[in-house]
N, C-alpha and C positions, 0 to 999 in steps of 0.2 A: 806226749807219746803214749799210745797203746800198744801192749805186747803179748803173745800168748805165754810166755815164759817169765820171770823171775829175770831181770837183768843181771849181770855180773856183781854188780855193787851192793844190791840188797839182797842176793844170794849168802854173799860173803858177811854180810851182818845178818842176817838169817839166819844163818848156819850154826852161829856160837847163840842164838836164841837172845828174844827183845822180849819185854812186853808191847802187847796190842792191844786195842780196841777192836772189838769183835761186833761186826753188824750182822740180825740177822731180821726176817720179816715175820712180825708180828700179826698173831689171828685178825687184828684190824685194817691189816695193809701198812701201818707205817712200822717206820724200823725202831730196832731194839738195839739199843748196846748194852756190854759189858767187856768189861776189862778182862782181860787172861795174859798168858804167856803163851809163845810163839816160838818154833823154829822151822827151817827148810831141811830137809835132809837131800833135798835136787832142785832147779829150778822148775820143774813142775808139780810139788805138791810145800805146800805149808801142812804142820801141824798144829794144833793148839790145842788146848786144856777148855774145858765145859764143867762148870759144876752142875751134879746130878741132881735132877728133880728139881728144877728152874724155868724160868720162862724158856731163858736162852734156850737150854735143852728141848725145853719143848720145842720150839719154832723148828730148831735144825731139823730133829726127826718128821716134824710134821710139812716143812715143804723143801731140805735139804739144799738153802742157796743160803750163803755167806760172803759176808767180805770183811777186809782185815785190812782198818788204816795203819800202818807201819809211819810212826815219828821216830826220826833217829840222831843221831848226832852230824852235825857239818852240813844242815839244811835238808836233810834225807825225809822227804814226805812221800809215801806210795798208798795207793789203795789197791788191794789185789783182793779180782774177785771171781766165783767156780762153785762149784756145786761139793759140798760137805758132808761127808759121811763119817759114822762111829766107826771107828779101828780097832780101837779098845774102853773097854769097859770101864777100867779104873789105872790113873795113871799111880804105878808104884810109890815114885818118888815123893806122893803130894800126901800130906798130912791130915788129908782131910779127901770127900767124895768128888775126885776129878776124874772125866774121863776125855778120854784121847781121840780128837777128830783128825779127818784128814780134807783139808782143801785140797780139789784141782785146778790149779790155776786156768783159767779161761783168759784173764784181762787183770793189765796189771797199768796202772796211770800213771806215772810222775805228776805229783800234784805241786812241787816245788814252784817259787812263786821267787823271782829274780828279785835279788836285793833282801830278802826277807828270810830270816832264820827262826825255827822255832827249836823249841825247847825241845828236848827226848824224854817220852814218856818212861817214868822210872816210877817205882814204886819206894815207898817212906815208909820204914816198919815203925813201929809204936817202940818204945825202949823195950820192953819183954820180949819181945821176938828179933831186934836189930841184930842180935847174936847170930842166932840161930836161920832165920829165915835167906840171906843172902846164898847160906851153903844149899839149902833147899831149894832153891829158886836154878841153881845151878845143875843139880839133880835133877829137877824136869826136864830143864831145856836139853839137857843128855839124854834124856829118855823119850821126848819129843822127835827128836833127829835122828836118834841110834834105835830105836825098836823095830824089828824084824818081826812078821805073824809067824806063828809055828806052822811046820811044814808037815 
């Protein structure tokens, strides 16, 4: 099934913020990934995170189309994909040069596969940051969802 919107299901995991896989097209034509975090703050836009002065960054700014495979728990596979733009500069919460994109959703797949579960893309801290990192990780995804432009 193709959607123009964020279905109910992946809104509502969206919304408390996942990591993703972020595709975006490469000066060569083929795609690029990298991993980021993700959330919805409506069914029609996702946010994520971009570290600055990367390919990644490069690509968006230079042909602004993305997409965002979403693995999640209880067989949740989506790819949702729209044209991506900088919102913000540098996201607060991140401890390091991330900055804040916004997808609009155009098309969104269930890419779910009957009888087949996968795994949910999570992230593994090293011991020195297992402390620390999950609080932060939570921080973005609040500031991913909840950030307003100034008026």
């Amino acid at each position: 099934m193709i959607a123009p919107c964020l279905p109910d299901s992946l809104l509502a995991y969206l919304y408390g913020g996942a990591p993703a896989l972020m595709l975006s097209v490469g000066v060569n034509g083929y795609p690029h990934a990298a991993y980021t975090w993700a959330a919805a703050p409506d069914p029609h836009r996702v946010r994520f995170g971009v570290d600055r002065g990367t390919t990644t960054s490069d690509n968006l700014h230079r042909n602004e189309r993305a997409a965002l495979q979403i693995i999640g728990p209880r067989g949740r596979l989506f790819i949702v994909k729209g044209p991506a733009r900088l919102i913000k500069d540098e996201i607060a919460a991140a401890p390091f040069g991330l900055s804040m994109m916004e997808l609009a959703v155009v098309e969104v797949k269930d890419q779910a596969w009957a009888g087949v579960t996968v795994a949910p893309l999570a992230y593994e801290w090293a011991d020195g940051q297992r402390q620390t990192m999950p609080a932060t990780e939570q921080a973005i995804y609040a500031e991913l969802r909840d950030w307003k432009p100034e008026t």
